[in-house]
Residue frames as a rotation matrix with the C-alpha (Angstrom) as fourth column:
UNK 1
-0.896 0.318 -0.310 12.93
-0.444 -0.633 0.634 -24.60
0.005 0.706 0.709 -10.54
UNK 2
-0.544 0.617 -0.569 10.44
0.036 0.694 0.719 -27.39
0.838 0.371 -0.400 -10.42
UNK 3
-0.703 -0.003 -0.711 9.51
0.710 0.042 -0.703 -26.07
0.032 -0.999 -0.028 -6.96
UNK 4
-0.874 -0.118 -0.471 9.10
0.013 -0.975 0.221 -22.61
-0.486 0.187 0.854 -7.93
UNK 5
-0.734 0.639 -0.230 6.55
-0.510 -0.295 0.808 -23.67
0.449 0.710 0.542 -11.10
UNK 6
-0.535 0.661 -0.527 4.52
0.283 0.727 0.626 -26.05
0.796 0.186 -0.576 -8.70
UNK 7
-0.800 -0.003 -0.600 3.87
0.355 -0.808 -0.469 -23.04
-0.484 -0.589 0.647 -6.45
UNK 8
-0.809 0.499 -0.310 2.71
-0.570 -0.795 0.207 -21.04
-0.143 0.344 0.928 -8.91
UNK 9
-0.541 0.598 -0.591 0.42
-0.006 0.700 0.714 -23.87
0.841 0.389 -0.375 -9.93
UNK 10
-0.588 0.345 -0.731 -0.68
0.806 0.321 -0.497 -24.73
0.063 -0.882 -0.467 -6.70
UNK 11
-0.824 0.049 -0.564 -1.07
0.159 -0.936 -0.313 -20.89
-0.544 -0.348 0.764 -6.04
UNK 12
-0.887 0.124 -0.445 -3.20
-0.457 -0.097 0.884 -20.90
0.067 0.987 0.143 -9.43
UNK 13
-0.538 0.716 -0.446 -5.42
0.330 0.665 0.670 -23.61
0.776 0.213 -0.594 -8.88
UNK 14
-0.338 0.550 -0.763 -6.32
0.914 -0.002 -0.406 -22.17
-0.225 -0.835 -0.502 -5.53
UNK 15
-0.809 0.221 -0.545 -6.65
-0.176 -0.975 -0.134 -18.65
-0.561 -0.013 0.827 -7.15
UNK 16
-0.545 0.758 -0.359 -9.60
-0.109 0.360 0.926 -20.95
0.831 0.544 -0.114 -10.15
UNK 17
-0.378 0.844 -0.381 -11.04
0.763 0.517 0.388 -22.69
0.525 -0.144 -0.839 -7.37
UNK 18
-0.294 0.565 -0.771 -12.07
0.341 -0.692 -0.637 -19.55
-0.893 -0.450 0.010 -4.60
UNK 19
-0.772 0.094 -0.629 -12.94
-0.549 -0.597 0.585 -17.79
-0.321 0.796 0.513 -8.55
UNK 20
-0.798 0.591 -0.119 -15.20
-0.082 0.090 0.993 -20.10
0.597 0.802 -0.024 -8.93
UNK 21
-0.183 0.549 -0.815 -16.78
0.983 0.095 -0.156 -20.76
-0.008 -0.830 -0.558 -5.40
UNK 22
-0.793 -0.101 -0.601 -17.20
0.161 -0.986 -0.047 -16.56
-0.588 -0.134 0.798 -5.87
UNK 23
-0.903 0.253 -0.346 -18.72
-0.419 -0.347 0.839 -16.82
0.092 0.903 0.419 -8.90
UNK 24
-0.625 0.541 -0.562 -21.12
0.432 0.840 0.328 -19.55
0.650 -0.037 -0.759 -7.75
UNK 25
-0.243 0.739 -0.629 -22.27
0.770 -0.248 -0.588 -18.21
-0.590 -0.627 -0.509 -4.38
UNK 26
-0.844 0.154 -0.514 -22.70
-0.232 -0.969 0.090 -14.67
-0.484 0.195 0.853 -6.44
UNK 27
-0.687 0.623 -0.375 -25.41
-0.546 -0.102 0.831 -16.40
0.480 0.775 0.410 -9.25
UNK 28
-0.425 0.687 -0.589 -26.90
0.787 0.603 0.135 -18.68
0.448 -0.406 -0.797 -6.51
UNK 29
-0.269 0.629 -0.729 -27.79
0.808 -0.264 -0.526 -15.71
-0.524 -0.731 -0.437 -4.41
UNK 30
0.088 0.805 0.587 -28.82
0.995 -0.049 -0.081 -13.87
-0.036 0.591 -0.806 -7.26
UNK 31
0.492 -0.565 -0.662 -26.23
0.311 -0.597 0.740 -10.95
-0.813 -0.570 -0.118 -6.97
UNK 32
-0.788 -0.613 -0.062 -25.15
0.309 -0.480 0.821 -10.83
-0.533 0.628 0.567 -10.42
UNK 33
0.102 0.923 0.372 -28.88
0.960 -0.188 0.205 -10.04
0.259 0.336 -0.905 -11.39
UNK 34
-0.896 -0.444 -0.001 -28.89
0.407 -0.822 -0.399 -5.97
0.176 -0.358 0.917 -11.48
UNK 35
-0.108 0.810 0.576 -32.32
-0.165 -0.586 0.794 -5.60
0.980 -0.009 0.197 -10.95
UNK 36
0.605 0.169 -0.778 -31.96
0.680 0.399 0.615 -7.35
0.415 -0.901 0.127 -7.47
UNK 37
-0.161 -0.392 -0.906 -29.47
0.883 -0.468 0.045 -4.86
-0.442 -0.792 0.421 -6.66
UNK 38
-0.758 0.360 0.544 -30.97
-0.202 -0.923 0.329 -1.68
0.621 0.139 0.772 -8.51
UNK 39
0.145 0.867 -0.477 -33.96
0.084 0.469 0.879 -3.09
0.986 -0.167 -0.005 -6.30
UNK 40
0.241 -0.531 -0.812 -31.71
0.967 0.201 0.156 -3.03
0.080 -0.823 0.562 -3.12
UNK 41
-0.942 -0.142 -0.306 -30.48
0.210 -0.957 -0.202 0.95
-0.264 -0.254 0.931 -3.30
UNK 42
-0.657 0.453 0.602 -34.09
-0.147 -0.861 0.487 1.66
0.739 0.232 0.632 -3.96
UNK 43
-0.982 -0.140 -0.124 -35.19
0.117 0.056 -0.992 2.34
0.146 -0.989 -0.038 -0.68
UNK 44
-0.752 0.619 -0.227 -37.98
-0.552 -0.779 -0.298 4.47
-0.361 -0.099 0.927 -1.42
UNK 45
0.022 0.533 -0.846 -39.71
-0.939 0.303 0.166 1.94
0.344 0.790 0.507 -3.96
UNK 46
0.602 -0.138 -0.787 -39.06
-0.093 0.966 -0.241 -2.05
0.793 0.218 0.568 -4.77
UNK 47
0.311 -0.727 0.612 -36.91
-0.950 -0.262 0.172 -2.15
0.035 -0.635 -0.772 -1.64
UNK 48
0.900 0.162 -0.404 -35.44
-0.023 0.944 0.329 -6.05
0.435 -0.287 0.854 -1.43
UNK 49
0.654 -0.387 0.650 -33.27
-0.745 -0.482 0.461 -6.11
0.135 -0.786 -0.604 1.15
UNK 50
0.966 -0.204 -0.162 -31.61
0.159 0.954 -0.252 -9.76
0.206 0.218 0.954 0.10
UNK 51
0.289 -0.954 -0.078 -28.16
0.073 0.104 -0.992 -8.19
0.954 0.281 0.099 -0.86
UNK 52
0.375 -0.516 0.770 -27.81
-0.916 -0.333 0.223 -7.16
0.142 -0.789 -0.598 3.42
UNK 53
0.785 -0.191 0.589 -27.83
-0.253 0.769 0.587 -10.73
-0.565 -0.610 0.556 4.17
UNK 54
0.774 -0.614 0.154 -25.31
0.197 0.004 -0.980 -11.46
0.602 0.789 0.124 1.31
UNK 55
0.241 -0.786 0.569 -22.99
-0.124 -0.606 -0.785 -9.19
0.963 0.119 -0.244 2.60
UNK 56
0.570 -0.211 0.794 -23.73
-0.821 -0.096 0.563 -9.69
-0.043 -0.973 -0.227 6.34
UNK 57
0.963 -0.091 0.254 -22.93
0.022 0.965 0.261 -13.66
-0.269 -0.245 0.932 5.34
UNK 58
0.476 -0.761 0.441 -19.70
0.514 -0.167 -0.842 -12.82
0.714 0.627 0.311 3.40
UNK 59
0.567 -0.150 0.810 -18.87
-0.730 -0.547 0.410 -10.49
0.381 -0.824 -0.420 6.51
UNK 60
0.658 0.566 0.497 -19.50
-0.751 0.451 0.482 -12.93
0.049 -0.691 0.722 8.43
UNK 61
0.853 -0.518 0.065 -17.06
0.387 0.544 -0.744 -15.99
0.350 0.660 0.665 6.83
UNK 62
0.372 -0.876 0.308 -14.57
0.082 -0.299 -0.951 -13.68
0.925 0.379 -0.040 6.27
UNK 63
0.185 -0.370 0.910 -14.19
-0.696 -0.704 -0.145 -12.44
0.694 -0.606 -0.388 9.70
UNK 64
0.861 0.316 0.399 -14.06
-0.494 0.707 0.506 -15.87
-0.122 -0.633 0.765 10.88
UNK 65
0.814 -0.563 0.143 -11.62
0.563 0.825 0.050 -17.29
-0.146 0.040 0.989 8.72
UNK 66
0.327 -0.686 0.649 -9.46
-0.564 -0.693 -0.449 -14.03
0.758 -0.219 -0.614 9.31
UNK 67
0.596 -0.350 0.723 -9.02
-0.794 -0.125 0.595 -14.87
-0.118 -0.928 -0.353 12.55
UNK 68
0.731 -0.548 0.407 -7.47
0.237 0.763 0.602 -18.36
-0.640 -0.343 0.687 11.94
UNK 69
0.840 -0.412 0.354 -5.49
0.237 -0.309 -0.921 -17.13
0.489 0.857 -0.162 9.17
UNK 70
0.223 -0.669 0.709 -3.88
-0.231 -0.743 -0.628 -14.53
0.947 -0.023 -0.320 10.42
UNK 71
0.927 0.167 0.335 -3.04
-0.374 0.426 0.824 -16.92
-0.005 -0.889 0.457 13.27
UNK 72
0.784 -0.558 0.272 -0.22
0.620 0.729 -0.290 -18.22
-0.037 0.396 0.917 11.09
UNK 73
0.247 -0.589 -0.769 2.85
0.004 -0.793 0.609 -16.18
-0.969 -0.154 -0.194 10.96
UNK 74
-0.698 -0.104 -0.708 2.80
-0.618 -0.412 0.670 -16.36
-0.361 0.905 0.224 7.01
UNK 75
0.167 0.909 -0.382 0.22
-0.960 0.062 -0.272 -17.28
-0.223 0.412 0.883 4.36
UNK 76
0.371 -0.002 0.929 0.41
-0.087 0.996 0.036 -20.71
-0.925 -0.094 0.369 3.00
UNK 77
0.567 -0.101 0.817 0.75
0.808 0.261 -0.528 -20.27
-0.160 0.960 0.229 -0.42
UNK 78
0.569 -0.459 0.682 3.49
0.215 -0.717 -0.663 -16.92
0.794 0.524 -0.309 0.01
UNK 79
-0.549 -0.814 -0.190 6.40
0.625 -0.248 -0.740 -15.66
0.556 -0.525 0.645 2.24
UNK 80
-0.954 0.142 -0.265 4.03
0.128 -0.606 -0.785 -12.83
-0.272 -0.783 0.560 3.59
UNK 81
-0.009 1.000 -0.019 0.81
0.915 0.001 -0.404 -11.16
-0.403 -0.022 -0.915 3.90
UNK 82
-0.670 -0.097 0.736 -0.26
0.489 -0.804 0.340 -8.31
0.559 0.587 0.586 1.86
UNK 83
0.371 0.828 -0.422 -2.14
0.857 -0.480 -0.189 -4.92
-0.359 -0.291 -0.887 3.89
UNK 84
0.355 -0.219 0.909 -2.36
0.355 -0.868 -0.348 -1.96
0.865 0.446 -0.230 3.02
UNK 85
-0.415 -0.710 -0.569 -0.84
0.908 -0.281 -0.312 0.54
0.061 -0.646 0.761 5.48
UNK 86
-0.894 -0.091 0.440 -2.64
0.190 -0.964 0.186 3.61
0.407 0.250 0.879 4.30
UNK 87
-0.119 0.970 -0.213 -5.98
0.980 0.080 -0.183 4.16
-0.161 -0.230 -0.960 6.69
UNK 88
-0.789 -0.022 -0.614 -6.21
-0.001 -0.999 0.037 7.96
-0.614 0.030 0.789 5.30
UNK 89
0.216 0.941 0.260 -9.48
0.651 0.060 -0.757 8.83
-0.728 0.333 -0.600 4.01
UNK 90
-0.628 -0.714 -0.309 -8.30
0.433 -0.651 0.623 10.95
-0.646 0.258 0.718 0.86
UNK 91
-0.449 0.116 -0.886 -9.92
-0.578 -0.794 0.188 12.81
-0.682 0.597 0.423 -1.77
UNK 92
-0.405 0.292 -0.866 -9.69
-0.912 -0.064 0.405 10.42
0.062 0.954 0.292 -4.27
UNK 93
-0.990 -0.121 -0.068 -11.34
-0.095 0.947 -0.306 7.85
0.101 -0.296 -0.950 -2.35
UNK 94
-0.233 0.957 -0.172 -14.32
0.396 -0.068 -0.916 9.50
-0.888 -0.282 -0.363 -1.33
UNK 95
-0.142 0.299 -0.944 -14.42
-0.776 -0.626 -0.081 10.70
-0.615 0.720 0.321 -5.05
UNK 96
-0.809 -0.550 -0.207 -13.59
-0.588 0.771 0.247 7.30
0.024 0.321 -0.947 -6.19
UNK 97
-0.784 0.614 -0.088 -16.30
0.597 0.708 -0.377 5.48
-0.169 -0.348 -0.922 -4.14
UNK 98
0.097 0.680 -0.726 -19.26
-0.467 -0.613 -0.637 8.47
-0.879 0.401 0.258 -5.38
UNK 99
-0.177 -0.064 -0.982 -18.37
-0.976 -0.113 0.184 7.53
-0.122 0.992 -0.042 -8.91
UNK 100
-0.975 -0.216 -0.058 -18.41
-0.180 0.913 -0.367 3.83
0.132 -0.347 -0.928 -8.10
UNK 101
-0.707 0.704 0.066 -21.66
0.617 0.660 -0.429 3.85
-0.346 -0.262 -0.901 -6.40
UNK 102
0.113 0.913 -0.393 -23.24
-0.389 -0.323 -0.863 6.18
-0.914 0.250 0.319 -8.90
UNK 103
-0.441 -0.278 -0.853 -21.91
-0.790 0.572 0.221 3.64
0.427 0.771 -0.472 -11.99
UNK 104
-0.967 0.255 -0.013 -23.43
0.204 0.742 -0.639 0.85
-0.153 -0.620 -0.769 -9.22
UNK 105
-0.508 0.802 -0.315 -26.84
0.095 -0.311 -0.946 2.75
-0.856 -0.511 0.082 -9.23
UNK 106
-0.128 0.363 -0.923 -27.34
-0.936 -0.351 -0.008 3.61
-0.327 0.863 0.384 -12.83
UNK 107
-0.395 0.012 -0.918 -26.32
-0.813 0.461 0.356 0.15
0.427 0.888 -0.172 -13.91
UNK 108
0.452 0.815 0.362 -26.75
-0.878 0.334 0.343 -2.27
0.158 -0.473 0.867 -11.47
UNK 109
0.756 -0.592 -0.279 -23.59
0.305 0.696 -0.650 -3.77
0.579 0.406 0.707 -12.02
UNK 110
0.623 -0.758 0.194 -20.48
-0.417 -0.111 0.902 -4.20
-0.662 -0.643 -0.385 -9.80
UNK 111
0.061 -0.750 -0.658 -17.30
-0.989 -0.134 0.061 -5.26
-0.134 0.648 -0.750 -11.08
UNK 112
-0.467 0.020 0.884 -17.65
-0.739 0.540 -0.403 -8.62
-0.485 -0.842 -0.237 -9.58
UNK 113
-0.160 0.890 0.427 -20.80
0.182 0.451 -0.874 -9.67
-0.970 -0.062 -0.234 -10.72
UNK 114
0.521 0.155 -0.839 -20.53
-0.849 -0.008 -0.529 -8.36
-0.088 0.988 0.127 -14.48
UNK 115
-0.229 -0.323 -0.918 -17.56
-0.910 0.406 0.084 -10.54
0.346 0.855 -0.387 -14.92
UNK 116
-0.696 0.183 0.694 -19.64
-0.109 0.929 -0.354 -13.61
-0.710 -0.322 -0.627 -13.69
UNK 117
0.380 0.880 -0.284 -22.20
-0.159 -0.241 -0.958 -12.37
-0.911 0.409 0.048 -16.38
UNK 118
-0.319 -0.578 -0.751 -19.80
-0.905 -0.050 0.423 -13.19
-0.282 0.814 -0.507 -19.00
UNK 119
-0.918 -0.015 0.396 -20.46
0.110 0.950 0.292 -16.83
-0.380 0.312 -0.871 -18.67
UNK 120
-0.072 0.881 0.467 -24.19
0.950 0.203 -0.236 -15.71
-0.303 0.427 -0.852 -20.00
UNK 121
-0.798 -0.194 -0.571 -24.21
0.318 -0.940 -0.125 -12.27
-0.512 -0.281 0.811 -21.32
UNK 122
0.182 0.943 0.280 -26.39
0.945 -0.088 -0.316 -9.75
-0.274 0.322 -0.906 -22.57
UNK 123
0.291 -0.703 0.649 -26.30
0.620 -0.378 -0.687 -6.79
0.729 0.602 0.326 -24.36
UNK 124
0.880 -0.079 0.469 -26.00
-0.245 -0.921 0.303 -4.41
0.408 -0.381 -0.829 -21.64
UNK 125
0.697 -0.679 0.232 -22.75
0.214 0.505 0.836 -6.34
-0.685 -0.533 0.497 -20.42
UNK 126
-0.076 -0.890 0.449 -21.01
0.966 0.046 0.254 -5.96
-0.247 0.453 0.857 -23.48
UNK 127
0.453 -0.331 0.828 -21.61
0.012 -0.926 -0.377 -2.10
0.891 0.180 -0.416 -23.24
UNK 128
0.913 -0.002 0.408 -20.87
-0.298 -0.687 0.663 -1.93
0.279 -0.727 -0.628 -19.50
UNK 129
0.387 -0.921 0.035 -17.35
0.544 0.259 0.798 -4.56
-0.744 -0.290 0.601 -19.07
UNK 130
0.238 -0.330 0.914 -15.86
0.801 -0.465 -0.376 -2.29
0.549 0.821 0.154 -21.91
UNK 131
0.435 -0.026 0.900 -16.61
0.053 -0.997 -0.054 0.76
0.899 0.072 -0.433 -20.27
UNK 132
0.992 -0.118 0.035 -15.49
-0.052 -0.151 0.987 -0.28
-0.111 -0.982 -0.156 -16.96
UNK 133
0.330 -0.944 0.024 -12.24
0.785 0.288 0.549 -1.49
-0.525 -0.162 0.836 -18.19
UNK 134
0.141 0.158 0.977 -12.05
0.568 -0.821 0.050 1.93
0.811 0.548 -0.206 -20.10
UNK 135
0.842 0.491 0.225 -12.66
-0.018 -0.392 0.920 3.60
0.540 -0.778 -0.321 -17.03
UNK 136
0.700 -0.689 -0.188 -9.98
0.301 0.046 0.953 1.85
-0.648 -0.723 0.240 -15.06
UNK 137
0.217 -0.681 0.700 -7.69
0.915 0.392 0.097 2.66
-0.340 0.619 0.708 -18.13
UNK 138
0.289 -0.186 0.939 -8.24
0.291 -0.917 -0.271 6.08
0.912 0.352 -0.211 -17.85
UNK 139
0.887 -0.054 0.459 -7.91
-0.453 -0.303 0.839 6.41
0.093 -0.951 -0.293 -14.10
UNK 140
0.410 -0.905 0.113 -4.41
0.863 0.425 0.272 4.81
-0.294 -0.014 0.956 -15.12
UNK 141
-0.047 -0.380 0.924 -3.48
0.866 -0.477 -0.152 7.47
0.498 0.793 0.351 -17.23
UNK 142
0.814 0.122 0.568 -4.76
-0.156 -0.896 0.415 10.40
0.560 -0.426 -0.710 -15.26
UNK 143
0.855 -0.514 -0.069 -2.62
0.283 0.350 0.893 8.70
-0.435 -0.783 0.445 -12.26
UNK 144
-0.053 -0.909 0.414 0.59
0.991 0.002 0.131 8.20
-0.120 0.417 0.901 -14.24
UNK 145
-0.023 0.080 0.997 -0.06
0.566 -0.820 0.079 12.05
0.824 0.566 -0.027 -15.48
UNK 146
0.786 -0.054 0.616 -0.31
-0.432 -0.761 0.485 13.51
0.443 -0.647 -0.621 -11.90
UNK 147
0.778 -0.620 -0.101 2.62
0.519 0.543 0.661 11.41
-0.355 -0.566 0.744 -10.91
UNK 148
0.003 -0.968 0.251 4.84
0.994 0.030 0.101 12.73
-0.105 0.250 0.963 -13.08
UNK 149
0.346 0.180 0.921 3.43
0.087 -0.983 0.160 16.34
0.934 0.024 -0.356 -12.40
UNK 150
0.990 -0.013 0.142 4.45
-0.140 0.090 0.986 15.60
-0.026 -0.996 0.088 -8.52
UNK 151
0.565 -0.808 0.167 7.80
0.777 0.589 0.221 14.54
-0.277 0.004 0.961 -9.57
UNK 152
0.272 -0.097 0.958 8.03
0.792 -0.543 -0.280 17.75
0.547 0.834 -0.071 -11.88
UNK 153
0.710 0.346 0.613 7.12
-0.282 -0.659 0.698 19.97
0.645 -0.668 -0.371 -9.13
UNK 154
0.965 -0.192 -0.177 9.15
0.254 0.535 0.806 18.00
-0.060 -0.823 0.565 -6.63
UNK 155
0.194 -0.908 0.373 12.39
0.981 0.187 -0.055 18.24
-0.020 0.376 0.926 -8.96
UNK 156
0.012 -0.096 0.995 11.85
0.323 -0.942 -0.095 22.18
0.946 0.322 0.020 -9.84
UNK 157
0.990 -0.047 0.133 11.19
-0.140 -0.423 0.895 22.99
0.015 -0.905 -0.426 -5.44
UNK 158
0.675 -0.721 -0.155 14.42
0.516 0.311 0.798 21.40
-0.527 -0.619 0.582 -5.05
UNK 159
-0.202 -0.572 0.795 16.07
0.945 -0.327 0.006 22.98
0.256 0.753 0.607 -7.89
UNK 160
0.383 0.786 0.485 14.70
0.438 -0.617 0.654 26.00
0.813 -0.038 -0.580 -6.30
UNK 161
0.997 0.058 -0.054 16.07
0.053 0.011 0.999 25.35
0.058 -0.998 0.008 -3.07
UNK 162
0.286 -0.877 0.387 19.52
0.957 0.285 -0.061 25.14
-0.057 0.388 0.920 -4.45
């Protein structure tokens, strides 16, 4: 048992420290600032082009220390690795990611980068983490609600087929 809880711990402390090395590189490069990135999607205007490097460097990193990772034949801190499987481009992705990056455009806020804004907010934070977590709390509900219309449907074909 005493294994087990110094896992999780372990697991934990590494899940604080990358949370904060996130949080850090986000307010050093000035990423949780939404005028730098309402500044960034406006092409036409104020263009500052800061957030490419950002992202190219973060790219960049990642795709490095992929490779040794996934060198290992399991993670370090779990039994396996977690991918998705699903490379389908669906509906409610490309509807998903529209709604996303017009909530990205209006506010200037990613999920990310608001809740690093917690450690200093303002007021527009404490309308916009609400509404995002709202948001995802309805896009629970809808979900659960067409699941169990798919199930309905699923149960009545077969009942059909009978």
């Amino acid at each position: 048992m005493s294994s087990v809880l110094g896992a999780l711990m372990l697991k934990s402390l590494v899940g604080l420290l990358s949370g904060l090395l996130f949080g850090f590189g986000l307010a050093l490069s000035g990423m949780s600032q939404p005028e730098k990135v309402l500044n960034f999607l406006d092409v036409a205007g104020t263009w500052d082009p800061t957030l490419l490097f950002v992202l190219g460097g973060a790219v960049g990193v990642t795709s490095v220390a992929f490779y040794f990772i996934l060198r290992r034949k399991e993670p370090l801190l779990d039994t396996r690795y977690y991918f998705s499987d699903n490379t389908q481009l669906d509906r409610a992705l490309i509807v998903g990611s529209a709604l996303f990056g017009v909530g990205w455009g209006i506010g200037g806020y990613c999920p990310g980068p608001a809740v690093t804004l917690i450690a200093a907010p303002n007021w527009e934070l404490w309308v916009f983490v609400p509404a995002m977590l709202l948001g995802i709390g309805l896009q629970k509900i809808w979900q659960a609600r067409r699941d169990k219309k798919s199930v309905v449907v699923e149960v009545a074909q077969q009942n059909d087929c009978s």
